[in-house]
C-alpha positions, 0 to 999 in steps of 0.5 A, spaced: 306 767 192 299 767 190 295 762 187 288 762 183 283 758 179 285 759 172 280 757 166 283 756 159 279 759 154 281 760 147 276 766 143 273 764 138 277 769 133 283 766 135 280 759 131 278 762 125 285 765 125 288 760 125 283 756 120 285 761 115 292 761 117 292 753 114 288 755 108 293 760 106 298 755 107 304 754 100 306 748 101 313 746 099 315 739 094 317 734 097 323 729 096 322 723 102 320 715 103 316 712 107 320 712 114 320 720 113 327 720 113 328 727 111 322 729 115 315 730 116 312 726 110 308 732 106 301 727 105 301 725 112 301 732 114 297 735 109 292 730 111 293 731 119 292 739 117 285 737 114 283 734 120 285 740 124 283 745 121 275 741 119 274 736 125 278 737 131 274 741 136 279 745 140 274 746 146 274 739 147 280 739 150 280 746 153 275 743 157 279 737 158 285 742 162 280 746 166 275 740 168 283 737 172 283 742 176 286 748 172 290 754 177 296 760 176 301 760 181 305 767 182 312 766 184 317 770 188 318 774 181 312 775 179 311 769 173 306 766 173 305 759 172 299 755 170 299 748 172 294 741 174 292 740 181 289 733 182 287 730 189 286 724 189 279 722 193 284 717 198 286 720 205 294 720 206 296 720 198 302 722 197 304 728 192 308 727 186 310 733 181 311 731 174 315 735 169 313 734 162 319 737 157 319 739 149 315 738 145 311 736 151 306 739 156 301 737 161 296 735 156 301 729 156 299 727 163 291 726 162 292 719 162 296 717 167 293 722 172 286 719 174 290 712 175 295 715 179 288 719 183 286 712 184 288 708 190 291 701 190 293 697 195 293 703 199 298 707 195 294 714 191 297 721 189 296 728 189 298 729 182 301 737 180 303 738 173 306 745 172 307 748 165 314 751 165 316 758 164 315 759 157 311 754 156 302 753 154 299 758 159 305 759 163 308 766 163 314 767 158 320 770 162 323 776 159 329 775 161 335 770 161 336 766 167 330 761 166 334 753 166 332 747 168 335 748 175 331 755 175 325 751 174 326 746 179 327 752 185 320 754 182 317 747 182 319 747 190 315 754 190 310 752 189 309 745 192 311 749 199 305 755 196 301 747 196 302 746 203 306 739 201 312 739 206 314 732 203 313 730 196 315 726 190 319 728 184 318 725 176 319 727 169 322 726 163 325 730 157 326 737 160 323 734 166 327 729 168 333 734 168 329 739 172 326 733 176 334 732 177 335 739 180 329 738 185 332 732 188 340 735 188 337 742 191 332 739 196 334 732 198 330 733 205 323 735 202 324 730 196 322 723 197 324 720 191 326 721 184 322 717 179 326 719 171 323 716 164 328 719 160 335 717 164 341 722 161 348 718 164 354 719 160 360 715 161 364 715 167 371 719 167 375 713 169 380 709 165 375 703 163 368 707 161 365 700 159 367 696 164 360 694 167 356 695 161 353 688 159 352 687 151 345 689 150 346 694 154 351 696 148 347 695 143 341 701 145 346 705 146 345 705 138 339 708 139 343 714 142 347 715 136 343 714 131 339 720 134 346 724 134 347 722 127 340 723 125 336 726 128 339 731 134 339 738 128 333 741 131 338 741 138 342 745 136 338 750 132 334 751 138 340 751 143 344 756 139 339 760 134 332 759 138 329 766 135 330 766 128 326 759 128 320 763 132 318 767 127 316 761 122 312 757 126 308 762 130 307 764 124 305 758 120 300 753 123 303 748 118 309 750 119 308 749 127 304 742 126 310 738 122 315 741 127 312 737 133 309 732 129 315 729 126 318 728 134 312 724 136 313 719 130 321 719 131 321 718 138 316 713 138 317 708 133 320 710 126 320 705 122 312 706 121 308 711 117 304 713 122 303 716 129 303 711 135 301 716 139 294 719 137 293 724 132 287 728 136 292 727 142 299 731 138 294 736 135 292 737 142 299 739 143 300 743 138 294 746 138 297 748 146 302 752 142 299 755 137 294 758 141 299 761 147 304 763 142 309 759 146 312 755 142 320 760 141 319 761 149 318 754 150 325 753 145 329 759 149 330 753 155 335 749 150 339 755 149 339 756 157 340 748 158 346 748 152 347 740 152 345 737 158 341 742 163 343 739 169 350 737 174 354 730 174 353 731 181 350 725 184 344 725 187 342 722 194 336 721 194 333 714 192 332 715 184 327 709 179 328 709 172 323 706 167 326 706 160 323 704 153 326 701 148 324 706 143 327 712 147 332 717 145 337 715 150 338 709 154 345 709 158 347 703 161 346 702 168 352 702 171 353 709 168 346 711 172 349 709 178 355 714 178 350 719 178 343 716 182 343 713 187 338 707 184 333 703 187 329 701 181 331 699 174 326 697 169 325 695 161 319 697 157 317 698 151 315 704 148 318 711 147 319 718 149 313 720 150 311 714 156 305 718 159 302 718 152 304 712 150 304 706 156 301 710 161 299 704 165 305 702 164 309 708 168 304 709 173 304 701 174 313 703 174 312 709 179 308 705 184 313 699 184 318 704 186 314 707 191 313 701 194 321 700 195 321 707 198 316 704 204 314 712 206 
């Protein structure tokens, strides 16, 4: 287990690549509406690419990644596995591992990671953010094997590699189930479990909704209108990952109306526009396009299949921040067979939290820190 400073640096020919890509670009007709209900709305994209291809500075936020303490970690299986080391100035700060999930990476962390540094009341973090195994810089794995729990053993290499005997775990999407696994598999050296996306299905006994209040059922909604809408790129990226990948590695067009469309749906689509900045999703997409991570990064779905983690409960004391515009919003009652909660909590906002309110869940997760009294 090794680990070494690593520097993002995209050749320049890489960018004039992808340029001509989006010059090249045969765009389809369009039937649609103004809440994009059959998908990424053509002149809003059209518009986005522009400022893609003519005005957004990728080096800007190369720097940005390297500027945060940039690294490589090689695992006993010899994958490499880029993440952001971010010690906080404070003595005795508390490490925390956060887990981004898909279309995410760590670029989503850079907002909330200087708050975290920071001390408050005596309460600060080392902040670690890795990329997971087919992800941005990460290293694709060739072989199958690499799910959720694979990750979370991974993530635990490198903490120990790290030299933190102790630590905190936080994710949502993807991360919060492989930040699920980190707590079922190592419950002594995991201090808490703190989730922005809570997976919870109804309890197997003869009343499922006892318990469940009647606001609580109407953000269950929520969850069914995604299942009914907005829940095909699942299936596709479950069960046919590949066939996908040829196109958007592809085409950057075809790449940036795919992940643009869940930043406006997961958020708040009743609008015509981003709620998280443009400039920050094409950093995002920019992060995929120029590791050519984007089929890797769908291949978890397929390992996942539909929910990537146990039913098992968890003992380790858990938090949750939720927010109203997030995909899943299970009542508590259900949480509560499967975490051992502490802390529970409404906000608004949507999925992509960090992006999105990142004062909002850095103000969450030390509320849920204090309750630990570590």
């Amino acid at each position: 287990m090794t680990i070494r400073e690593f520097k993002v640096s995209v050749d320049e020919s890489k960018i004039d690549d992808l340029y001509k890509r989006i010059d090249l670009t045969r765009w389809p007709d369009e039937v649609n509406d103004e809440i994009w209900t059959l998908g990424t709305k053509k002149s809003f994209l059209k518009d986005a690419v522009q400022y893609w291809r003519n005005d957004f500075d990728w080096k800007i936020h190369e720097k940005q990644i390297n500027d945060f303490g940039s690294y490589k970690f090689k695992t006993k299986d010899d994958l490499e596995i880029h993440f952001i080391h971010s010690k906080s100035d404070s003595e005795n700060s508390i490490p925390i591992i956060i887990t981004h999930g898909w279309p995410g990476s760590i670029q989503e962390f850079f907002k909330i990671i200087p708050l975290l540094n920071k001390d408050k009341d005596g309460l600060s973090f080392d902040v670690v953010c890795p990329s997971m195994p087919g992800y941005g810089f990460s290293d694709k794995p060739s072989q199958k094997g690499y799910d959720s729990k694979k990750i979370a053993e991974i993530n635990h290499e490198l903490m120990t590699a790290l030299g933190y005997k102790k630590y905190l775990v936080q994710g949502g999407d993807w991360g919060s189930t492989v930040s699920k696994w980190s707590a079922e598999l190592f419950p002594n050296e995991v201090l808490g479990l703190h989730l922005n996306l809570v997976i919870a299905f109804p309890p197997e006994k003869d009343d499922p909704m006892e318990g469940v209040t009647d606001q609580e059922k109407v953000l269950l909604g929520r969850y069914a209108k995604y299942l009914e809408l907005g829940s095909g790129y699942f299936e596709i990226q479950r069960t046919k990952p590949q066939t996908l990948g040829y196109s958007l590695n592809d085409s950057p067009v075809g790449l940036a109306g795919w992940i643009i469309e869940k930043f406006h749906s997961w958020t708040d689509d009743e609008k015509d526009k981003l709620i998280v900045s443009l400039e920050d999703v094409l950093s995002i997409v920019s992060l995929y396009w120029f590791s050519e991570s984007i089929t890797s990064s769908m291949r978890l779905y397929n390992e996942n299949g539909r929910e990537g983690f146990s039913k098992s409960k968890v003992e380790v004391p858990t938090g949750c921040a939720l927010f109203k515009k997030e995909i899943m919003l299970p009542p508590k009652a259900w949480a509560e067979e499967i975490y051992n909660l502490i802390h529970w909590e409404h906000y608004d906002g949507g999925h992509f939290a960090a992006l999105e309110k990142p004062e909002t869940l850095e103000k969450d997760i030390r509320l849920f820190v204090q309750k630990l009294k570590i």
